[in-house]
KOLKEDO-167865 format. One record per residue: residue number from 0; x, y, z of N, C-alpha, C in turn. Coordinates in pm, whole numbers. Example, Ala and Ser with C-alpha at 12.3 -4.5 7.8 and 13.67 -1.06 7.14 Angstrom:
2
    k  n_east  n_north    n_up  ca_east  ca_north   ca_up  c_east  c_north    c_up
    0    1319     -569     780     1230      -450     780    1320     -330     780
    1    1285     -225     708     1367      -106     714    1290        3     787
This chain:
306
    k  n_east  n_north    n_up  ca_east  ca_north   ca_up  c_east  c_north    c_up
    0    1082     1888     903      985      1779     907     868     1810     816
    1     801     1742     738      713      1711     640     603     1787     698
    2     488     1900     700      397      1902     759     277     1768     774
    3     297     1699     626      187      1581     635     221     1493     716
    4     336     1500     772      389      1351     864     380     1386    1035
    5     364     1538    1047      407      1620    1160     324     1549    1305
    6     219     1504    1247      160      1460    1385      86     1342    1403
    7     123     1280    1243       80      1112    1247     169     1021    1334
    8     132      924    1408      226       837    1524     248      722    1364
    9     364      687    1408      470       589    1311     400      489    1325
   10     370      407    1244      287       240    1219     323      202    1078
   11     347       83    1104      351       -16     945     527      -45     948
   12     504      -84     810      647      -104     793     746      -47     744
   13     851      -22     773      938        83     781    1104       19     725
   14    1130       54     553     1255        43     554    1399       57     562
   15    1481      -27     587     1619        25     683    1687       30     537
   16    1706      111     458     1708       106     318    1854      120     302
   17    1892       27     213     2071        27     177    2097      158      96
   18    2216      146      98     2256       249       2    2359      260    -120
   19    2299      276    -264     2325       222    -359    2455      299    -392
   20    2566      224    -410     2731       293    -488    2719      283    -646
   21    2807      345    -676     2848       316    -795    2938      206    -858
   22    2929      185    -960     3003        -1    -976    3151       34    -872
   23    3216      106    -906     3350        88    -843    3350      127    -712
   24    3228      196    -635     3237       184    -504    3266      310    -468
   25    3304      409    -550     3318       528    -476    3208      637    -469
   26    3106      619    -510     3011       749    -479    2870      686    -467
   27    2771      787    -399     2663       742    -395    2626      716    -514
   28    2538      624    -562     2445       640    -716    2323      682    -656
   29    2283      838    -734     2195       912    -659    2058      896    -776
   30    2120      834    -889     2024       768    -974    1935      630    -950
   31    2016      559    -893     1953       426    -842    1915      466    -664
   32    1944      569    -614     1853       584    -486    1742      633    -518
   33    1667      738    -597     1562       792    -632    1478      675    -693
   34    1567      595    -787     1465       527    -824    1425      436    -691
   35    1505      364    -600     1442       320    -508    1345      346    -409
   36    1403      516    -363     1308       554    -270    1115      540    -365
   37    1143      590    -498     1040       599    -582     967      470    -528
   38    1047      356    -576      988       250    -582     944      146    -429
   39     990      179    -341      971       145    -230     835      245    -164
   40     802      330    -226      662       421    -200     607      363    -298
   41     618      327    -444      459       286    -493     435      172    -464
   42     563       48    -406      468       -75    -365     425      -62    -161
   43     400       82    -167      312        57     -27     375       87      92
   44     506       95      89      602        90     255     539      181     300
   45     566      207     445      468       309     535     601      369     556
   46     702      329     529      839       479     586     950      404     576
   47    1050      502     597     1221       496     547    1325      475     607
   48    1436      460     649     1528       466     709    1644      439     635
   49    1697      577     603     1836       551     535    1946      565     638
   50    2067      563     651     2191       529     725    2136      469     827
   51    2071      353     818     2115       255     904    2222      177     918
   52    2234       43     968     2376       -18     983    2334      -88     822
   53    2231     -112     763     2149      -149     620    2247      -93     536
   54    2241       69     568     2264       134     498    2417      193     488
   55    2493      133     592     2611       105     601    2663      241     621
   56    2617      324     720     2672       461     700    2804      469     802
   57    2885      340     890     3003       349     905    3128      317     776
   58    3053      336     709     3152       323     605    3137      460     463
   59    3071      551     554     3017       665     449    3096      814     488
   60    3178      899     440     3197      1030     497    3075     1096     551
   61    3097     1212     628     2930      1282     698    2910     1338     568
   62    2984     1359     442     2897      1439     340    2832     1372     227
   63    2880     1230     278     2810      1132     185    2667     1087     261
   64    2673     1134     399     2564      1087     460    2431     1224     464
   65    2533     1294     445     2412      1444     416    2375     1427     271
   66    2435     1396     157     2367      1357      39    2227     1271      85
   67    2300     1161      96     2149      1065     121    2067     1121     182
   68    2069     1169     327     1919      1229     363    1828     1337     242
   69    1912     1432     221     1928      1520     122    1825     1426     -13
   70    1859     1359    -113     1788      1266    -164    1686     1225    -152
   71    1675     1129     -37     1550      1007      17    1437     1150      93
   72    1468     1260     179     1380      1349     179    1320     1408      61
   73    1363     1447     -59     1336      1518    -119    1277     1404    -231
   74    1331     1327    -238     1207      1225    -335    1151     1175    -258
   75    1107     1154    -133      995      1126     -68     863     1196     -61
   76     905     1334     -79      828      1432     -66     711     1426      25
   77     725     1375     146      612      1382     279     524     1317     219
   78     553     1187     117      428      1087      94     436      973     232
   79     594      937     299      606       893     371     726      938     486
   80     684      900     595      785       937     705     934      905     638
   81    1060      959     686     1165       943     651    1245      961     803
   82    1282      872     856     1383       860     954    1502      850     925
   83    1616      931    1026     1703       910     953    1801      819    1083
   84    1935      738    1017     2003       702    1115    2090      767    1156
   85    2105      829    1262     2197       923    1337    2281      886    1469
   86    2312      757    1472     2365       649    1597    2520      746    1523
   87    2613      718    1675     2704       779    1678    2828      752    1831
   88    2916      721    1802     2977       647    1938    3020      761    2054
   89    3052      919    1994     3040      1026    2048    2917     1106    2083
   90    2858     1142    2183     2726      1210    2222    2749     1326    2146
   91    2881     1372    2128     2834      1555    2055    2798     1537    1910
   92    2865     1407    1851     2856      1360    1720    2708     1335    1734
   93    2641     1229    1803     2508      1191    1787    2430     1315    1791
   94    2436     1385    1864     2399      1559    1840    2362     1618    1730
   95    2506     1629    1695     2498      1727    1587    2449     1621    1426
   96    2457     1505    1430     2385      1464    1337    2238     1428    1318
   97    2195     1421    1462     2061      1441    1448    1994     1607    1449
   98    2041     1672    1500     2024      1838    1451    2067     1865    1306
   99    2147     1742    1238     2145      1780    1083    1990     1730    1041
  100    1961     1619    1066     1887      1580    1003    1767     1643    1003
  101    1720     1699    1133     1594      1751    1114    1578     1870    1043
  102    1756     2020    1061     1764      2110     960    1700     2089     834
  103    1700     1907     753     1733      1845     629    1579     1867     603
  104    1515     1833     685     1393      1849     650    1289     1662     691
  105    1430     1582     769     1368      1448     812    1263     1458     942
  106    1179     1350     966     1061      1339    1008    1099     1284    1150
  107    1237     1235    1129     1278      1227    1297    1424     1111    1299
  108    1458     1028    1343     1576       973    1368    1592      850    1439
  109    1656      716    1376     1637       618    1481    1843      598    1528
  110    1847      569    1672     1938       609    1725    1976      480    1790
  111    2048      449    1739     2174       288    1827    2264      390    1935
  112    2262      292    2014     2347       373    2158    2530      355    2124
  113    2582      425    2213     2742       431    2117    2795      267    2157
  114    2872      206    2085     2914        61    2013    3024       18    2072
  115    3064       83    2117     3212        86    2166    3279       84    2278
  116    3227      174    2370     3221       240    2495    3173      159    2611
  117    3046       83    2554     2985        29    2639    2898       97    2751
  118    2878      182    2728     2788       272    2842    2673      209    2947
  119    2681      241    3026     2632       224    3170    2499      273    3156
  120    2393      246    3212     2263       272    3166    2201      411    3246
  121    2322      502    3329     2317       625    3348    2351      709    3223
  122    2506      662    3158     2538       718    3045    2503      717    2930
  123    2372      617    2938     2253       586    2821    2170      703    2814
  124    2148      704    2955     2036       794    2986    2108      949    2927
  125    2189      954    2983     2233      1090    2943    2259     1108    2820
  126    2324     1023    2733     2315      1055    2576    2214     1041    2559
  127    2113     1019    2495     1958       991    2521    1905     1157    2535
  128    1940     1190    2620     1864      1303    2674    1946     1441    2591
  129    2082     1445    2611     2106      1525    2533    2070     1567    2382
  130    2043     1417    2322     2015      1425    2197    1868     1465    2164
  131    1752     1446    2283     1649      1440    2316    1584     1617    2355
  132    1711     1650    2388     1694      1794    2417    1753     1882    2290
  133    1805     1841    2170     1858      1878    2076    1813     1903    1978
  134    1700     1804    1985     1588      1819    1857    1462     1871    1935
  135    1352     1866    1799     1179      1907    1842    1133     1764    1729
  136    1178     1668    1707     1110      1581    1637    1095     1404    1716
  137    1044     1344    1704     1019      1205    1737    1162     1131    1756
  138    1217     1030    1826     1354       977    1885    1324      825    1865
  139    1354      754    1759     1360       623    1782    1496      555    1810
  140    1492      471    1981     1568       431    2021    1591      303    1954
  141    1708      250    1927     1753       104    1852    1842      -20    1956
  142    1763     -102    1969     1821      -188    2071    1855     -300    1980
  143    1966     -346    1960     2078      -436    1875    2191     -484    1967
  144    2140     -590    2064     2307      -614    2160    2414     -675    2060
  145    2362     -776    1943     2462      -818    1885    2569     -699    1783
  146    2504     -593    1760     2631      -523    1665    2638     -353    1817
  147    2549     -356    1889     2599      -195    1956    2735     -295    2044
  148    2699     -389    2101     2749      -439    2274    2656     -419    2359
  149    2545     -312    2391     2466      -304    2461    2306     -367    2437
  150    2298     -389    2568     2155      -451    2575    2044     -348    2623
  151    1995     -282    2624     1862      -178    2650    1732     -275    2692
  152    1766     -343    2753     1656      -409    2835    1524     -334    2869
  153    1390     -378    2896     1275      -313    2910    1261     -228    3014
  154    1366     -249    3139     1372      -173    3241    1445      -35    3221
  155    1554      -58    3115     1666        20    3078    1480      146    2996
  156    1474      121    2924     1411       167    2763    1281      239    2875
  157    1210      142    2952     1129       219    3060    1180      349    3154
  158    1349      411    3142     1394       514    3184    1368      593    3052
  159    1433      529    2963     1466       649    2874    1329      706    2842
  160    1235      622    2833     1056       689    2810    1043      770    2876
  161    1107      833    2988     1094       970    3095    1133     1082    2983
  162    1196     1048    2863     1308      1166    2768    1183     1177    2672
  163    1125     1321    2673     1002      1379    2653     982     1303    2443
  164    1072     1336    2374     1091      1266    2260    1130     1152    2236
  165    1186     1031    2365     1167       952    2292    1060      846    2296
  166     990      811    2200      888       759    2178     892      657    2098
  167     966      591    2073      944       466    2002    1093      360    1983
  168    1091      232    1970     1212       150    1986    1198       58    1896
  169    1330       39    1841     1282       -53    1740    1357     -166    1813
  170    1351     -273    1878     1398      -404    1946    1410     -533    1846
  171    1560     -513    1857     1601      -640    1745    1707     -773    1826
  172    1637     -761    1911     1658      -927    2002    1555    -1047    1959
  173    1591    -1181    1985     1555     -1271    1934    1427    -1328    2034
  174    1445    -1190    2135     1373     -1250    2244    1188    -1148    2271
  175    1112    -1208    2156      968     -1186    2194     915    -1130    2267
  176     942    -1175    2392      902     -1105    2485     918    -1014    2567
  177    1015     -949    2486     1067      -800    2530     926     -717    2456
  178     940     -733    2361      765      -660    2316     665     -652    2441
  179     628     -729    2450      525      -714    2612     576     -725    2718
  180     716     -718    2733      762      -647    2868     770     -461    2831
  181     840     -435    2728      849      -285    2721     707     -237    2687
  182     636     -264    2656      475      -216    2655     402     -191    2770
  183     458     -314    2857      373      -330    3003     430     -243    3084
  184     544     -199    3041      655       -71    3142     644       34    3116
  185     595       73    2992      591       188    2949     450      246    2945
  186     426      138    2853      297       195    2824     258      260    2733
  187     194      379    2706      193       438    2574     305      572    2593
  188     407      583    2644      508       671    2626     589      541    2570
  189     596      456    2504      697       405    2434     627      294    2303
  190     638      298    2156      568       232    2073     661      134    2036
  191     662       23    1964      772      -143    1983     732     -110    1820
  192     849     -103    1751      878      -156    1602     979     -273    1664
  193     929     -382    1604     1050      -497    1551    1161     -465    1477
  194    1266     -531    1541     1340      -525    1403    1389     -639    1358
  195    1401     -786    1442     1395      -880    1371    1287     -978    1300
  196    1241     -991    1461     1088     -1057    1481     945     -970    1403
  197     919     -945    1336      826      -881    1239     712     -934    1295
  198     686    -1049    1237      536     -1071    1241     514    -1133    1336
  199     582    -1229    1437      568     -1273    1564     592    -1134    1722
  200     632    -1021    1659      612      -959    1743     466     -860    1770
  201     410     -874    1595      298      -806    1555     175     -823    1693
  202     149     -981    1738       75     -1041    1787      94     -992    1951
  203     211     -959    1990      213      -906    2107     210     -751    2135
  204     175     -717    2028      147      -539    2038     266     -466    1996
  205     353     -502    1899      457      -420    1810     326     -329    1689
  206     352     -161    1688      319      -152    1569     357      -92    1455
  207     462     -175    1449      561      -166    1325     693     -262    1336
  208     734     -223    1200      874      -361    1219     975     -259    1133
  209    1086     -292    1150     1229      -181    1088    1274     -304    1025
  210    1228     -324     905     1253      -484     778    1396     -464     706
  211    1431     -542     691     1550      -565     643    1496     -595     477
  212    1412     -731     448     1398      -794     384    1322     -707     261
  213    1213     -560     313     1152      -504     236    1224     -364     170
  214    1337     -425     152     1435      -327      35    1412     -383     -83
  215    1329     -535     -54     1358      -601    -200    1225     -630    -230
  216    1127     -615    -115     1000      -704     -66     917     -607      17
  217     913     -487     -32      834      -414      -2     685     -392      18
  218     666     -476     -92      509      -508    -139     432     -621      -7
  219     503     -699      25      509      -795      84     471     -838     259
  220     625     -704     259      635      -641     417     527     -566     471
  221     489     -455     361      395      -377     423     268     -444     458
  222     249     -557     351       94      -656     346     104     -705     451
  223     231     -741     521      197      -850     650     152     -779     750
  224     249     -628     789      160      -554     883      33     -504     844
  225     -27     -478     742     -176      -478     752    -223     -562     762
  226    -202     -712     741     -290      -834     741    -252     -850     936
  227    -219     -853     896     -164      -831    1123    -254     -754    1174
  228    -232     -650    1154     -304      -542    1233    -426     -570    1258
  229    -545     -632    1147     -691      -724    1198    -674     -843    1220
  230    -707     -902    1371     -722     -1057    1378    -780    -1119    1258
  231    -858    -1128    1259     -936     -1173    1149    -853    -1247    1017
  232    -753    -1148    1016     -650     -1167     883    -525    -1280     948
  233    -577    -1358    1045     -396     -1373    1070    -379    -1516     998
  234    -487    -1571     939     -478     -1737     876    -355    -1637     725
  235    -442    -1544     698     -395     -1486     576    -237    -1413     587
  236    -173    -1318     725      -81     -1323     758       8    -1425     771
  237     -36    -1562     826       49     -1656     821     113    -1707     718
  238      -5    -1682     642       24     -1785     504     170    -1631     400
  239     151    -1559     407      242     -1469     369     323    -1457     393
  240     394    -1456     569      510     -1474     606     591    -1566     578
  241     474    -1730     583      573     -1816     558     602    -1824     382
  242     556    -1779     306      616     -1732     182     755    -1667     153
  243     708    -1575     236      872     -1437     227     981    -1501     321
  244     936    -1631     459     1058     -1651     537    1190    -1705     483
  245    1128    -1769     391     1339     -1834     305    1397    -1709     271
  246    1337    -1570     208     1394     -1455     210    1470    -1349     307
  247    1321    -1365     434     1375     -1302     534    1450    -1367     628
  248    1520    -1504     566     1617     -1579     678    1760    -1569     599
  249    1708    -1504     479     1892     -1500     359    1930    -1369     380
  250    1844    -1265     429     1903     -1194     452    1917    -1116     628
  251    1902    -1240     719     1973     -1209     838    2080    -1254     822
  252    2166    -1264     988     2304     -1246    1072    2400    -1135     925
  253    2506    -1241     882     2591     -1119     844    2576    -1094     706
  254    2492    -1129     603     2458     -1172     498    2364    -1004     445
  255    2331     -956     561     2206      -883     577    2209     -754     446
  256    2373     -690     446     2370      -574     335    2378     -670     206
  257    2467     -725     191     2570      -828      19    2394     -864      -8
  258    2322     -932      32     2242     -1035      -8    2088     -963     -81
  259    2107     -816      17     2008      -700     -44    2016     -670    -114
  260    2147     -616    -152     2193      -575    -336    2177     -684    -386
  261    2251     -801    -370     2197      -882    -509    2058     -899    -560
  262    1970     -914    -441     1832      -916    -450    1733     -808    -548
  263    1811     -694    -546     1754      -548    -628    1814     -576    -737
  264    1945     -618    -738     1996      -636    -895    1941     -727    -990
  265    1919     -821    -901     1860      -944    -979    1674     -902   -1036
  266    1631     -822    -959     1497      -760   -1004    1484     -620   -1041
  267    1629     -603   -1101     1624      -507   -1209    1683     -364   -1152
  268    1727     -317   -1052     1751      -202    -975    1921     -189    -931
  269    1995     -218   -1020     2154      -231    -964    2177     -143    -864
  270    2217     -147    -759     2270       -78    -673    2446     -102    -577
  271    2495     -175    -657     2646      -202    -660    2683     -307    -562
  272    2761     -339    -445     2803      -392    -381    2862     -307    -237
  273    2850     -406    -131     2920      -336     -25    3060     -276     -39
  274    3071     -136      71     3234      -108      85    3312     -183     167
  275    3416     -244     129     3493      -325     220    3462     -261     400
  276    3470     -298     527     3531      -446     480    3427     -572     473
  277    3324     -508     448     3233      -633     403    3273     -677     227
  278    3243     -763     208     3261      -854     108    3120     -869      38
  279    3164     -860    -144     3010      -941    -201    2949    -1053    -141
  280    2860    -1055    -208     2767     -1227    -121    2908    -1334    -183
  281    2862    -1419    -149     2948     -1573    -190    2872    -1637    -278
  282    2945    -1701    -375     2873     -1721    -484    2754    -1786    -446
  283    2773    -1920    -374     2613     -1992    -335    2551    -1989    -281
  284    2540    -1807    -157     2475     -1732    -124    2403    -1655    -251
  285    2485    -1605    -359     2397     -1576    -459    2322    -1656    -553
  286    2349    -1768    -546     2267     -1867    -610    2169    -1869    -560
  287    2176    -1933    -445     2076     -1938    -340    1935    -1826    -345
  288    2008    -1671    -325     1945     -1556    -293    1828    -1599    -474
  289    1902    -1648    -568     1845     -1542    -671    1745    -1694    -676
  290    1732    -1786    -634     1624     -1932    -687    1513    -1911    -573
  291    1547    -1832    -427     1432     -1781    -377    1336    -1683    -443
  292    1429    -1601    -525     1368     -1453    -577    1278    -1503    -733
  293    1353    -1615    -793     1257     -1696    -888    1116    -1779    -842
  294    1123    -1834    -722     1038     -1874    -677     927    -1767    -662
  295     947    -1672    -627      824     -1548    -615     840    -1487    -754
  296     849    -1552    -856      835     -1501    -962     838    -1329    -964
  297    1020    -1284    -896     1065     -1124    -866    1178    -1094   -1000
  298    1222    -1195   -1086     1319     -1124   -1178    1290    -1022   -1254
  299    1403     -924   -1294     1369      -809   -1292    1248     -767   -1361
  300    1159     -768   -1212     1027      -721   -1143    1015     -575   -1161
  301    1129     -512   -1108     1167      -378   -1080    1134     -329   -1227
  302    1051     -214   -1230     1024      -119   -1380    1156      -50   -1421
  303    1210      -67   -1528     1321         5   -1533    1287      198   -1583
  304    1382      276   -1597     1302       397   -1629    1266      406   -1715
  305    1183      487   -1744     1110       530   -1903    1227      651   -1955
């Protein structure tokens, strides 16, 4: 873990960052990740998250997934937190990949419960805890009923806050008011990143959001949680969100990885296409994607290298 990150609490916005192939799909491009991580720190993001489901790491070998941390740590260089995704449908697996990550030198780990299994909210608890007892770094729990199967409800997430590390959730239900139910249960043993609801969760005491949209819109994302964070700012928050929302609505439900790459490609940052079995965007999904990205006057925006 970073010493500069070691004892700052996580706030702002935080990206679930894809991960760039090579045209034909077989290897990381470790050239177009540096430049991203680069570039996702000078327009402002407050932190990282590579192998997320973003980042498509069920479709990655574990040594393609130790590259990337490997990478996004080391060009980050403790300017910003770096979480890594370490969700895993086996508890010894979720283990031992979050004990990789922190070896790696990451700032801590956000964790989807296993996908498959369906676990019982005893056997939550207990993976949870094992993994919790495995590390010495920060535990962000990931609540996603539409891609785990499980729901981690505020009552559920108010146990796991007993598990000395974990401290923070990123809640990507459609439903608001899980933000000020898990706040009111917890309390300050548990902090609410969004992960769909961004700026409508801002207002009920989320402080932070896990963005989809700021792989492409970095600059953007991070502005809304600071314009959030002071009342004062929220005429000015409003007016921003609803700018970026035709963006951040092209790249929800299943659209969420295909529609990111095109978005970087089109502003100058190729980073290839998904591994089957997802599919490129569709063509008038990419039409679409790239007359939003003209509208914010973003074509390739992206600095290419010197």
């Amino acid at each position: 873990m970073s010493q500069q990150n070691k004892q700052k609490p996580w706030r702002g916005t935080y990206t679930v960052l894809i991960t760039p192939f090579t045209a034909d799909g077989r290897k990381v491009d470790e050239i177009a990740l540096r430049r991203l991580v680069d570039w996702q720190i000078e327009q402002g993001i407050h932190g990282l998250i590579p192998l997320g489901s973003t980042g498509e790491f069920l479709s990655m070998t574990l040594g393609e997934q130790e590259q990337v941390i490997e990478i996004c740590v080391k060009q980050a260089a403790g300017r910003v937190p770096v979480l890594i995704g370490t969700g895993a449908e086996w508890t010894d697996e979720a283990v031992m990949k979050a004990q990789l990550a922190e070896k790696m030198g990451a700032d801590g780990v956000m964790v989807i419960p296993p996908y498959y299994s369906t676990p019982t909210p005893d056997e939550l608890f207990e993976h949870y805890k094992k993994i919790g007892e495995a590390v010495s770094f920060p535990i962000m729990i990931y609540n996603n009923p539409a891609t785990s199967n499980v729901d981690m409800t505020p009552e559920i997430v108010a146990r796991l806050a007993q598990i000395d590390n974990v401290r923070y959730i990123k809640e990507s239900t459609l439903e608001v008011t899980r933000v000020r139910d898990i706040i009111e249960l917890c309390g300050d043993k548990m902090t609410v990143f969004a992960g769909i609801l961004g700026y409508e969760s801002f207002w009920l005491g989320a402080q932070g959001w896990v963005a989809v949209c700021s792989n492409f819109l970095p600059k953007q994302s991070a502005q809304l949680f600071e314009l959030a964070a002071d009342e004062k700012n929220q005429p000015a928050a409003l007016a921003l969100y609803r700018q970026i929302l035709p963006l951040v609505k092209m790249v929800g439900g299943h659209r969420y990885v295909a529609a990111s790459k095109v978005a970087l490609d089109y502003m100058g940052l190729p980073v290839g296409t998904p591994r089957p079995p997802r599919l490129p965007l569709p063509h008038e999904d990419t039409i679409e994607t790239k007359r939003l990205l003209d509208a914010l006057h973003l074509k390739n925006s992206i600095p290419r290298p010197q």
